[in-house]
N, C-alpha and C positions, 0 to 999 in steps of 0.2 A: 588123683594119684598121677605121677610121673609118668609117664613112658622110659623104661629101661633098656637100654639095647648095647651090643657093642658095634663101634663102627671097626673096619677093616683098612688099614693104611697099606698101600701100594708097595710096602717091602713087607707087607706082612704081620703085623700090629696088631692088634685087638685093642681100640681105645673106650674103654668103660664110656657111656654119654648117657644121657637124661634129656628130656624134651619135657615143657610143662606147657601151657595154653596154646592159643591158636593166633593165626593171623601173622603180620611181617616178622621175619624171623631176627633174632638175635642171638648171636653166639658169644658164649664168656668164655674167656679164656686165663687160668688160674694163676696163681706169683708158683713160685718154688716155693714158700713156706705153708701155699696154701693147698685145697685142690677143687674139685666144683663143689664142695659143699661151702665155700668161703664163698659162692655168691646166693648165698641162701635170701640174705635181705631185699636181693635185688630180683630175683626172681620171682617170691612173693608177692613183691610189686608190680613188676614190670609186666610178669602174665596174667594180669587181667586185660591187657590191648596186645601184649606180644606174644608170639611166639618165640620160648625163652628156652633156648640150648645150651647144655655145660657137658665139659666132659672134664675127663682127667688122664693129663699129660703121659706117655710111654713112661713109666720108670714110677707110677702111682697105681698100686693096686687099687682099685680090681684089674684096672688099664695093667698090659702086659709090663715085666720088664726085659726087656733085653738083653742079655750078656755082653753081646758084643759092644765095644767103648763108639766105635764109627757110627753106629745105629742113631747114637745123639748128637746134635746140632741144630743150630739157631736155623737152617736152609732145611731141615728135617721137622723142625716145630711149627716153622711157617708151612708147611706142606702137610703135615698131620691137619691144620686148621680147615686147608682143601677137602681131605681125605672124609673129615666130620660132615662137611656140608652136603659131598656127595652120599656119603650115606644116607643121608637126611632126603637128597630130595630136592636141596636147596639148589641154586642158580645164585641166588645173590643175597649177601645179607647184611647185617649192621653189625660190625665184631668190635666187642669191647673187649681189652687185657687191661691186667693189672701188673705193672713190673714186669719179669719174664714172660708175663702174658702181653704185656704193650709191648715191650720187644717182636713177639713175635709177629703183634698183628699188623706192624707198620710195615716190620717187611710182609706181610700177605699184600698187605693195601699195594706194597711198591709192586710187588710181583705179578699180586691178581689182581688189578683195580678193575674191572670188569665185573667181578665176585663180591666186591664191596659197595652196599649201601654208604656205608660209613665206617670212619673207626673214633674207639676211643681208647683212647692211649694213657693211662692213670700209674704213677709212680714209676714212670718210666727214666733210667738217665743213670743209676748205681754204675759203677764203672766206666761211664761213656767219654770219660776224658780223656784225648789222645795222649796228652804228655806222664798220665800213667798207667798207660794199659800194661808194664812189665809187672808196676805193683801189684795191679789190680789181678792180673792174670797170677801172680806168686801168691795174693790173699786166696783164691777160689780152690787155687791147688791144696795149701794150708787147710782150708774148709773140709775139701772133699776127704784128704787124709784121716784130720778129726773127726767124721762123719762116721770115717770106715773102723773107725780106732775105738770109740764112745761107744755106737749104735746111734740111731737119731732119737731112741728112748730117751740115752743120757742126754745129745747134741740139744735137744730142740728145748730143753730147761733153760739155757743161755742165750739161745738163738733166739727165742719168746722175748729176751728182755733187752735188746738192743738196743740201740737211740731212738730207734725212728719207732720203737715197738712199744714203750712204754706207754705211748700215748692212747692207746688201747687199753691197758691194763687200768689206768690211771681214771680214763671216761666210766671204763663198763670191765669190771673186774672179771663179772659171771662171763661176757662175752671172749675175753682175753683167756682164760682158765678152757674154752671151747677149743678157741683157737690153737693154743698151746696143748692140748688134751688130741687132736685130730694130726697135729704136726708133727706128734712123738709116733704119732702111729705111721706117719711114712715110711715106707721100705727104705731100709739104712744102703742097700746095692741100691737101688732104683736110684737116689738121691747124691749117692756119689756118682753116678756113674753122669746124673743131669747138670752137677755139679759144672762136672770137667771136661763135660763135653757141646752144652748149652751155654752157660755161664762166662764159663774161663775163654772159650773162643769167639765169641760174639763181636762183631766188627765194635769199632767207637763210631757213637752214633753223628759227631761230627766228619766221618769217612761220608757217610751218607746223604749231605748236604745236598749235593747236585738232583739226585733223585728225588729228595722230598721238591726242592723246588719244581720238580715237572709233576709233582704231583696234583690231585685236583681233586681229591675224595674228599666230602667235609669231611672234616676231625675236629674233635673236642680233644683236646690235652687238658690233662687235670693232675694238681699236685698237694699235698700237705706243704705251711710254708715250715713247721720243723724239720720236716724230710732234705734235708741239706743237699746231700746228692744229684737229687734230681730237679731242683729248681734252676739251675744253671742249662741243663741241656732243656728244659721246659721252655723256657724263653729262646733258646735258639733255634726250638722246632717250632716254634709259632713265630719267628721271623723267618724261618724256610718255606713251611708250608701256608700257600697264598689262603688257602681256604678253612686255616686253620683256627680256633676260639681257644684260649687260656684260661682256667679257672682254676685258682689256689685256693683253697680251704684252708681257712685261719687254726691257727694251735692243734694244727694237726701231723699226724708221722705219715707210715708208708703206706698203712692198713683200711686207704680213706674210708671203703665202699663199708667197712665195720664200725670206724669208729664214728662215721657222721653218714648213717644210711639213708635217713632223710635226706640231706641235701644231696648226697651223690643221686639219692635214687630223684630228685626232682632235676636235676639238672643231667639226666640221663634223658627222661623223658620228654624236658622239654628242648634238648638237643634230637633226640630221634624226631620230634616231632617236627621242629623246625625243616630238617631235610626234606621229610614226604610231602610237606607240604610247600616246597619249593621256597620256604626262605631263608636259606641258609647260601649265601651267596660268599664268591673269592671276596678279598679285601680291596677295598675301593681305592685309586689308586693313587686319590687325591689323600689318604690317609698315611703314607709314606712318607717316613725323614728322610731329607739327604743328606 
């Protein structure tokens, strides 16, 4: 069985977590449509050698939700992922997100690289284009509105069936019908409020360039190549970050770690495995175009 506990964030939070096996820790960290039970496949796996942490996001029951709108942000998400580890115990660990979870963990990585084993960063790049961060920012608003308007009962009917979401439904129906079944059931305040205050304000990850390049954590970046969004900033964070690896999963969307768990979960661990075992080196230098 799990170990259940809530961790305690430094403004005061209570964030719902789980712990399952023993040994080098790993922390997942969830998208917005998802929450820690989206990494069930990988957990199953991954805790027979790991020790596999999840929790769920402020604004995700059982995890508190906040009223106040300031309480969420992309510098509050990344520092929630601290808050978990210190509960835990942890000093240092391998954090894997997914989407808003890669978001977050690249800024932990930038923030705390000390605290990081490793990251891995999967569908990460939705909105990160500088030249339309007004769209992008006016779509999240639009979202959160219809979120507050709907309830996420009605929202996540539509939300389940988007571009990059099909491809889940499409592989594994019973698994997508889960997904969509779990995502109705998110707090309609919690998710607007993650919305418009995680989401809609999050730098463009091309602001960030200079930083990934002083970065030195290995990372794995991982994408679907039908996930359109995010293939464009996937390749520019693996030409920033020296230490970083690319891996695209063919005829896949947003959802990888669901809809292809096999491969994610094998190239999870033979990415974790590569770091501890010291073969996971920057990019040779001789392997640079000019």
């Amino acid at each position: 069985m799990p170990g259940m506990s809530y961790a305690m964030t430094d403004d005061g939070v209570r964030l719902y977590a789980e712990e399952t096996g023993s040994g080098i820790p790993i922390v997942f960290v969830h998208e917005f449509a998802g929450d820690y039970r989206s990494w069930e496949p990988q957990v199953r796996f991954l805790s027979r050698w790991f020790r596999c942490i999840t929790f769920n996001a402020r604004g995700y029951p059982p995890s508190d939700v906040p009223e106040d709108p300031a309480r969420y942000s992309q510098a509050r998400a990344r520092d929630d992922i601290r808050d978990v580890l210190a509960h835990f115990g942890v000093e240092r660990a391998h954090i894997a997100g997914l989407s808003m979870g890669g978001f977050a963990s690249l800024h932990f990585g930038m923030a705390y690289p000390a605290r990081a084993r490793s990251l891995l960063v999967a569908s990460c790049g939705y909105g990160a284009d500088p030249t339309q961060q007004t769209e992008f920012q006016a779509e999240m608003e639009a979202t959160a509105e219809r979120i507050e308007r709907e309830s996420m009962a009605v929202f996540a009917h539509s939300y389940a069936l988007g571009p990059a979401r099909v491809q889940l439904q499409n592989k594994n129906p019973r698994g997508w019908r889960e997904f969509a079944t779990q995502l109705a059931s998110h707090s309609t305040r919690g998710s607007a409020l993650t919305m418009r205050g995680v989401q809609k304000q999050r730098p463009s990850l091309w602001s960030l360039r200079d930083a990934m390049r002083n970065m030195s954590i290995p990372t794995l970046i991982v994408a679907g190549d039908e996930d359109d969004p995010c293939l464009e900033p996937g390749l520019m964070m693996k030409r920033s970050i020296a230490t970083s690896g690319l891996a695209v999963i063919p005829r896949s969307g947003h959802a990888i770690n669901l809809e292809e768990p096999d491969e994610f979960n094998r190239m999870a661990y033979d990415f974790i495995t590569a770091v501890e075992t010291g073969r996971w080196s920057p990019r040779d230098h001789r392997a640079a175009f000019r």
